[in-house]
C-alpha positions in Angstrom: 39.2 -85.0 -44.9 39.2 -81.3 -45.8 35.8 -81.2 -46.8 34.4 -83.5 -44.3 35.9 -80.7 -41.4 34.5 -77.9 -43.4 31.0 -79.2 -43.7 31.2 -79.8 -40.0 32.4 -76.9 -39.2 29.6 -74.9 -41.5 26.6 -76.9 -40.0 28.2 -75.7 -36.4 28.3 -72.1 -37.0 24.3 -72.1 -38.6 22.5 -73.6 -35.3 22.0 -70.3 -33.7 18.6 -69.7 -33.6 16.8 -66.1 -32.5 13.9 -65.8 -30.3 12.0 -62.8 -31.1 9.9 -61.8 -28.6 9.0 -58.6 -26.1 10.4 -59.3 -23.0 11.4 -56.3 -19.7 14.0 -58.6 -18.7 15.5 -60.3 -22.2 16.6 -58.0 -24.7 17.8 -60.5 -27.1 18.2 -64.4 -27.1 19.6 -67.0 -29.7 19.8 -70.7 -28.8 21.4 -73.5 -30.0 19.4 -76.7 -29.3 21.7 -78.6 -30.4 25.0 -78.1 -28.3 22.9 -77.0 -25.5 23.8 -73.1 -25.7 22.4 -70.3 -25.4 23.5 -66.3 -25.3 21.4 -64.0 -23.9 21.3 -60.3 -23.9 19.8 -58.7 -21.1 17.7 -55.1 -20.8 21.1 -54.1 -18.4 22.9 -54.4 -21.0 25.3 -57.6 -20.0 25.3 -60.0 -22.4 26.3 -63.6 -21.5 26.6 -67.6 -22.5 25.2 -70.7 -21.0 26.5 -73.7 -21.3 24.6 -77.2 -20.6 21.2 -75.7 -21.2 18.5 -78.6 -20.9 17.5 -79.5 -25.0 14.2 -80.4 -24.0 13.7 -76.7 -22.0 15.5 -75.3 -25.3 13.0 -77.0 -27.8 10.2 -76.2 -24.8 10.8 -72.5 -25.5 10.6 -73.0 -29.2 7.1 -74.7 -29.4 5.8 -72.3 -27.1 5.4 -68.8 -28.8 4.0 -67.5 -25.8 6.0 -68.0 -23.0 7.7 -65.2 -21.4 11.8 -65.4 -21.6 12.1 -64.0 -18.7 10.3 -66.7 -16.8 12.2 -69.1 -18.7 15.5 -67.8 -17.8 14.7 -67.3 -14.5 13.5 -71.0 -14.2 16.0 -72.4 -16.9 19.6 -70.5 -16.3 19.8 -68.8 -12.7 18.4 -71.8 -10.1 20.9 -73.3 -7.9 20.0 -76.7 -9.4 19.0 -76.3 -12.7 21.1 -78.4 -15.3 23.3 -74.7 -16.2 24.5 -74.3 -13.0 25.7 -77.3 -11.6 27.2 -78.9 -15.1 27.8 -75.3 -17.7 29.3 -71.9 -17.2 28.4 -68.9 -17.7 30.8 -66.8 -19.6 30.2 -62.8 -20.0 30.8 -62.5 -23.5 32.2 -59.3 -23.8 29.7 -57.9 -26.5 29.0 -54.5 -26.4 25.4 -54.6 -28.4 23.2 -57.3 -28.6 23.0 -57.0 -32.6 26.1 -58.6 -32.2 25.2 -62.2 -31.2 25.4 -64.5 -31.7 29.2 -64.2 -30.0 31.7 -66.3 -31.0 33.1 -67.8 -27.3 
């Protein structure tokens, strides 16, 4: 039982996965297509946590190299009816530097 909680427990805490790319809005992004997270670092300097991200707009941003994150936030995490906002939260993480995520909420 031991082992089986620990293995479950390692494969949950390696599913972050960072975006690198230059974005004006995004300073740093790691998602987590698999429980539907993602933590985001902005250029202001708040960092924060989404909850109920859509997996396909997750794995969307992954295949597309090229898409800007700040369109996909902006079209992903902040609309009034977007899958984040009427089902997730958003928690501010508390971070102080976005070298720091992913946080642990």
């Amino acid at each position: 039982m031991f082992t089986f909680i620990h293995s479950f427990m390692t494969i949950n805490a390696t599913t972050w996965i960072n975006i690198s790319r230059t974005s004006d809005c995004v300073e740093h992004m790691v998602v987590d297509p698999i429980r539907g997270c993602v933590q985001v670092a902005y250029a202001k300097g708040n960092i924060y946590h989404y909850t109920h991200v859509s997996r396909r707009a997750i794995l969307n941003l992954l295949a597309q190299p090229n898409m800007s994150l700040g369109f996909w936030v902006n079209h992903n995490l902040l609309p009034y009816n977007c899958k984040t906002r009427i089902w997730g939260d958003c928690l501010s993480t508390g971070a102080l530097k976005a070298t720091d995520m992913p946080v642990a909420v």
